[in-house]
C-alpha beads as a LAMMPS data file, in Angstrom:
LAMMPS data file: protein, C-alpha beads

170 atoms
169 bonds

1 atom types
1 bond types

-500.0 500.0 xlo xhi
-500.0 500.0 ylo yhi
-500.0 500.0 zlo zhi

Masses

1 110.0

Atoms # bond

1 1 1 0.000 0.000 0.000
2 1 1 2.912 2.437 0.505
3 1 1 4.699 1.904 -2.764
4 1 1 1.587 2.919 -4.498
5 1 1 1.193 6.021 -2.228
6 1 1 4.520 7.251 -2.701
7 1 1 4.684 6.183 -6.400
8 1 1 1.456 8.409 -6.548
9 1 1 3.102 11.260 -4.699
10 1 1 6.409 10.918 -6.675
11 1 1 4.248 11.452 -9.530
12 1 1 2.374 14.093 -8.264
13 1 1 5.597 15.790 -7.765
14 1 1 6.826 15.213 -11.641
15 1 1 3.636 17.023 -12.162
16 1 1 4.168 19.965 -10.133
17 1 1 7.995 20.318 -11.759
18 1 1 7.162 20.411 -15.091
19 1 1 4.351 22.721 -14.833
20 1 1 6.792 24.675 -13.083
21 1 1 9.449 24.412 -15.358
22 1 1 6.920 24.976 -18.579
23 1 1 5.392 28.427 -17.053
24 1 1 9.092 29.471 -16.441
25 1 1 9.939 28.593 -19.841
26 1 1 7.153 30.198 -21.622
27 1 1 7.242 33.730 -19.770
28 1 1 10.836 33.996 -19.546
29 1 1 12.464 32.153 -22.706
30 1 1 9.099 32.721 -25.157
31 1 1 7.464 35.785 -23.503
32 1 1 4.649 34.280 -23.866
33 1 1 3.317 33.480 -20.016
34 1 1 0.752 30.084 -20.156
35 1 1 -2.085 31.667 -17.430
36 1 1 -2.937 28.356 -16.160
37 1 1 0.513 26.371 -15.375
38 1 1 1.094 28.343 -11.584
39 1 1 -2.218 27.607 -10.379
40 1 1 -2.321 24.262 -11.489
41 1 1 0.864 23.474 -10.014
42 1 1 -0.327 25.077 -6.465
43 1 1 -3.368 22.758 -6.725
44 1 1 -1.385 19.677 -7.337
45 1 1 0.887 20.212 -5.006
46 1 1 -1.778 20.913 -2.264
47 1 1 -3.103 17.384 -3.350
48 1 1 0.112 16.053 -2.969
49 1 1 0.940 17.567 0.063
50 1 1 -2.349 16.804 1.694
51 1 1 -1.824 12.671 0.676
52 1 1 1.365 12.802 2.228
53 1 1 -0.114 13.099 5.253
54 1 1 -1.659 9.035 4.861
55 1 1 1.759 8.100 4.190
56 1 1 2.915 9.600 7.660
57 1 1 0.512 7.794 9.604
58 1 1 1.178 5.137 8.070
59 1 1 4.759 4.977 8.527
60 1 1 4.491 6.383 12.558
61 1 1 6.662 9.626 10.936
62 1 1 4.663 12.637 12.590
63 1 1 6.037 14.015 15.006
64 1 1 5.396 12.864 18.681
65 1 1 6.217 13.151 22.329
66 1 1 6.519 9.459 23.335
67 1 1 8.540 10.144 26.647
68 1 1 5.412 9.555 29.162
69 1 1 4.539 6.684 27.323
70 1 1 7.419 4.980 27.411
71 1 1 6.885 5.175 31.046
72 1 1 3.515 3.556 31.406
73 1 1 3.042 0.060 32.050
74 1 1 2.571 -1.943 28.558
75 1 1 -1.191 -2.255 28.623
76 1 1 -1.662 1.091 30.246
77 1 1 0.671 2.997 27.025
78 1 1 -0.607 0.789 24.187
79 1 1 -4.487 2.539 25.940
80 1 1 -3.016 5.772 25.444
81 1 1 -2.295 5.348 22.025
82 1 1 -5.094 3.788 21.297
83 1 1 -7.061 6.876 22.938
84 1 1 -4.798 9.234 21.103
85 1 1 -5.510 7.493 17.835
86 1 1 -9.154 7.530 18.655
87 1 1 -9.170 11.698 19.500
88 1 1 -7.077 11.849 15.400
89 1 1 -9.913 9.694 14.457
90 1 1 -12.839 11.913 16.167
91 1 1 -10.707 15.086 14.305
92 1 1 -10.518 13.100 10.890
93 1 1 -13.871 12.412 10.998
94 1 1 -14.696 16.445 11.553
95 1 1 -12.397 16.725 8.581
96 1 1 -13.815 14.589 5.903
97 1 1 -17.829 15.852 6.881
98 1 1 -16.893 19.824 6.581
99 1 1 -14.225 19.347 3.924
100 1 1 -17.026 17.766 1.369
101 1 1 -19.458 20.563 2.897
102 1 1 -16.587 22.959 1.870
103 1 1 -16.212 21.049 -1.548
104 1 1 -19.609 21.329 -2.370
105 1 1 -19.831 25.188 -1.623
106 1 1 -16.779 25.467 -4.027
107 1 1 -18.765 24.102 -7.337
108 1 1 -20.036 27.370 -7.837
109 1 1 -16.482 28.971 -7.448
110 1 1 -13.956 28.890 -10.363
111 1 1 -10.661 28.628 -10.975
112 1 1 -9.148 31.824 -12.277
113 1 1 -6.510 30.412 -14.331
114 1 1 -7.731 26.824 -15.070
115 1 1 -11.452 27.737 -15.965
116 1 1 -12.415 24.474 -13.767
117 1 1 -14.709 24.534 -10.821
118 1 1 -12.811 24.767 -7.203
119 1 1 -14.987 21.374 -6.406
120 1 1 -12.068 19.377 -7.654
121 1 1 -9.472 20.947 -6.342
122 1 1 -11.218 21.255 -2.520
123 1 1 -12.082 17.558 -2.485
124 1 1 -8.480 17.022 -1.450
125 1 1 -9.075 17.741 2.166
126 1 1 -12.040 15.349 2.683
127 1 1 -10.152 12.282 0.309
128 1 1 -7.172 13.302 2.372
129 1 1 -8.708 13.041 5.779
130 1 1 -10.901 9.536 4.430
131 1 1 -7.316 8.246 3.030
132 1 1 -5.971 9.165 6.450
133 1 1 -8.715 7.280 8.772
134 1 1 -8.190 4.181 6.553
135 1 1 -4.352 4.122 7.564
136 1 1 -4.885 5.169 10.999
137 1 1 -7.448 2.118 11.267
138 1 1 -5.345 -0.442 9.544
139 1 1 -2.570 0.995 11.892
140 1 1 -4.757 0.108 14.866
141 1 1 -5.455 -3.143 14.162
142 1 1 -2.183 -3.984 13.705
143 1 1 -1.060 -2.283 16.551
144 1 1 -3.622 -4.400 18.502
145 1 1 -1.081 -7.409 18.018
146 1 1 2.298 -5.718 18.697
147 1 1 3.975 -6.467 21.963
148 1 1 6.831 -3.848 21.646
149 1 1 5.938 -0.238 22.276
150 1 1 8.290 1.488 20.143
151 1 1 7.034 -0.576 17.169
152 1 1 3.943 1.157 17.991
153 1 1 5.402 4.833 18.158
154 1 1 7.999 5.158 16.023
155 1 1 9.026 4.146 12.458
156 1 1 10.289 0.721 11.729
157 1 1 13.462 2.746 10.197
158 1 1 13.996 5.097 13.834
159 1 1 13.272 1.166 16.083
160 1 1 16.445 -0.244 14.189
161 1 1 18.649 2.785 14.919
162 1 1 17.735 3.141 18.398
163 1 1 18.269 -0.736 18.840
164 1 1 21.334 -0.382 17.228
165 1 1 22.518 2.872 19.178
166 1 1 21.550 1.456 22.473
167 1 1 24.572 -0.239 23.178
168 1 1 26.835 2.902 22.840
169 1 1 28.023 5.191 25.912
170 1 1 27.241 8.980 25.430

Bonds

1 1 1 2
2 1 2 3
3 1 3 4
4 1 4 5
5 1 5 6
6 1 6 7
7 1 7 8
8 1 8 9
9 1 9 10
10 1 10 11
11 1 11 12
12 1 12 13
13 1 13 14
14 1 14 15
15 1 15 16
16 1 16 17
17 1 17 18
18 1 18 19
19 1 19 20
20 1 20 21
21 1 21 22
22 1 22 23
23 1 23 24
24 1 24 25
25 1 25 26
26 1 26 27
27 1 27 28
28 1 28 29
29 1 29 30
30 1 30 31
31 1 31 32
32 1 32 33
33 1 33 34
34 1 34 35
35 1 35 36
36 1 36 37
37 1 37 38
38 1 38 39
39 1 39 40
40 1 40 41
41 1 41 42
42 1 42 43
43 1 43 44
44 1 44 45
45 1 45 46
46 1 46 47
47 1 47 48
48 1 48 49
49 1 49 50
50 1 50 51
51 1 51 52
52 1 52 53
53 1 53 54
54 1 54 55
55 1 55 56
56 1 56 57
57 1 57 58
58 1 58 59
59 1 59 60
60 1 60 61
61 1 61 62
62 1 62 63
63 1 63 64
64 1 64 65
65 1 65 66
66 1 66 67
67 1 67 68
68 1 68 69
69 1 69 70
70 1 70 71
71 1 71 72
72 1 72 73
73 1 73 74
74 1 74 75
75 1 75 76
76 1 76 77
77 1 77 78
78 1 78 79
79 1 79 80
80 1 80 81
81 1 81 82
82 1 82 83
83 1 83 84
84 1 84 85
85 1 85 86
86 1 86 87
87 1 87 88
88 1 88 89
89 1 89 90
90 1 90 91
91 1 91 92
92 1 92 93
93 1 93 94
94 1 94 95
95 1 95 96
96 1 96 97
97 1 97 98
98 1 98 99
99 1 99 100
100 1 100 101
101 1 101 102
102 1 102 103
103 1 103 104
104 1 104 105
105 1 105 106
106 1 106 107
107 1 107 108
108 1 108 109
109 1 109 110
110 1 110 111
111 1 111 112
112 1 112 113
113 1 113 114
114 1 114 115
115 1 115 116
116 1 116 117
117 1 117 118
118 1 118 119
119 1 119 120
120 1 120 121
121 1 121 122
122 1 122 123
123 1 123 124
124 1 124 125
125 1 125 126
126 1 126 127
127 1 127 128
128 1 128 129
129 1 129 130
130 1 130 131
131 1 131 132
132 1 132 133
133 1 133 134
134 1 134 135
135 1 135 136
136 1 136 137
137 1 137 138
138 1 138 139
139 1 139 140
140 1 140 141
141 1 141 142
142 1 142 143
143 1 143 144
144 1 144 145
145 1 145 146
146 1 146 147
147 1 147 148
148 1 148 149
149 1 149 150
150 1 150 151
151 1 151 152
152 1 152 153
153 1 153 154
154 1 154 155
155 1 155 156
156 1 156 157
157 1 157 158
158 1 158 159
159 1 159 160
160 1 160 161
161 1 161 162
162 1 162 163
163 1 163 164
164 1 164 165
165 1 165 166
166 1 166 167
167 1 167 168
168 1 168 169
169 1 169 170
C-alpha cells in the first residue's frame, strides 16, 4: 500500500515540476506566459501535500512526544495510544464531513486560471482526511497485536537505529 502512495506522490511531484518548469519557460524564454501552469501546479501540489499526510501515519513519521509513554506500564501505554488514535480519528472524521461541505460550496467557485470549478481541487481535504482514517485504522489493528511499544510509536526505520545505538556510551 505504501509503494503505491509514494509512487502516486512521486508522480504528483513530476507534475508539479514540469508545470513549473513549462510556465518558467514560456514567460521567460518565449514571452509568452501560459495563465494556467502556476495555479495548477499550487493545486497539485496541495493534493500532494495533503496525501502525504496518509503516508505519515502510516509509517508512525509525525512528530510525537513518546517520553510519558514509554513510562507507562505496557497495557496502560498501548491505551493511550489507542485513545490518542481515537481523539485523530474523532478530528478526521470532523475533517472529511466539513471538507465535502466545503467542496460542495466550491462548485459554484472557479478557478481563475484553469477555468475548472474549485470542487475538484477542494475535495483534497475530505479524500485526504478519508485516506488518512483508513491508515490510521489499519494501523490500529495492527497495533492491537504488537507487543513492543516502540514498534507502535515510532518508524520501523527510527526502532532499528535506536536498537542499534543502544549499546553505545554517550
Amino acid at each position: 500500500m505504501t509503494d503505491s502512495k509514494r509512487s502516486a506522490d512521486q508522480g504528483l511531484y513530476s507534475l508539479v515540476e514540469r508545470f513549473g518548469l513549462m510556465g518558467v519557460l514560456f514567460r521567460y524564454v518565449f514571452r509568452s506566459p501560459l495563465g494556467w501552469s502556476e495555479e495548477l501546479s499550487r493545486y497539485v501540489m496541495i493534493w500532494m501535500a495533503l496525501l502525504s499526510v496518509a503516508l505519515c501515519i502510516w509509517r508512525h513519521e509525525h512528530v510525537g512526544v513518546t517520553m510519558f509513554v514509554k513510562k507507562l506500564p505496557r497495557t496502560l501505554a498501548k491505551g493511550v495510544v489507542f485513545a490518542s488514535n481515537g481523539f485523530v480519528l474523532a478530528f478526521l472524521s470532523v475533517l472529511t464531513i466539513y471538507g465535502f461541505q466545503m467542496a460542495q460550496r466550491g462548485k459554484a467557485q472557479i478557478a481563475t486560471g484553469l477555468g475548472t470549478s474549485m470542487e475538484w481541487w477542494l475535495m483534497a481535504v475530505p479524500v485526504s482526511a478519508l485516506l488518512c482514517m483508513v491508515m490510521l485504522i489499519c494501523k490500529m489493528i495492527l497495533d492491537i497485536r504488537r507487543t513492543d511499544l516502540d514498534e507502535m510509536l515510532m518508524s520501523e526505520e527510527l526502532v532499528d537505529a535506536v536498537k542499534r545505538e543502544e549499546g553505545l556510551d554517550f
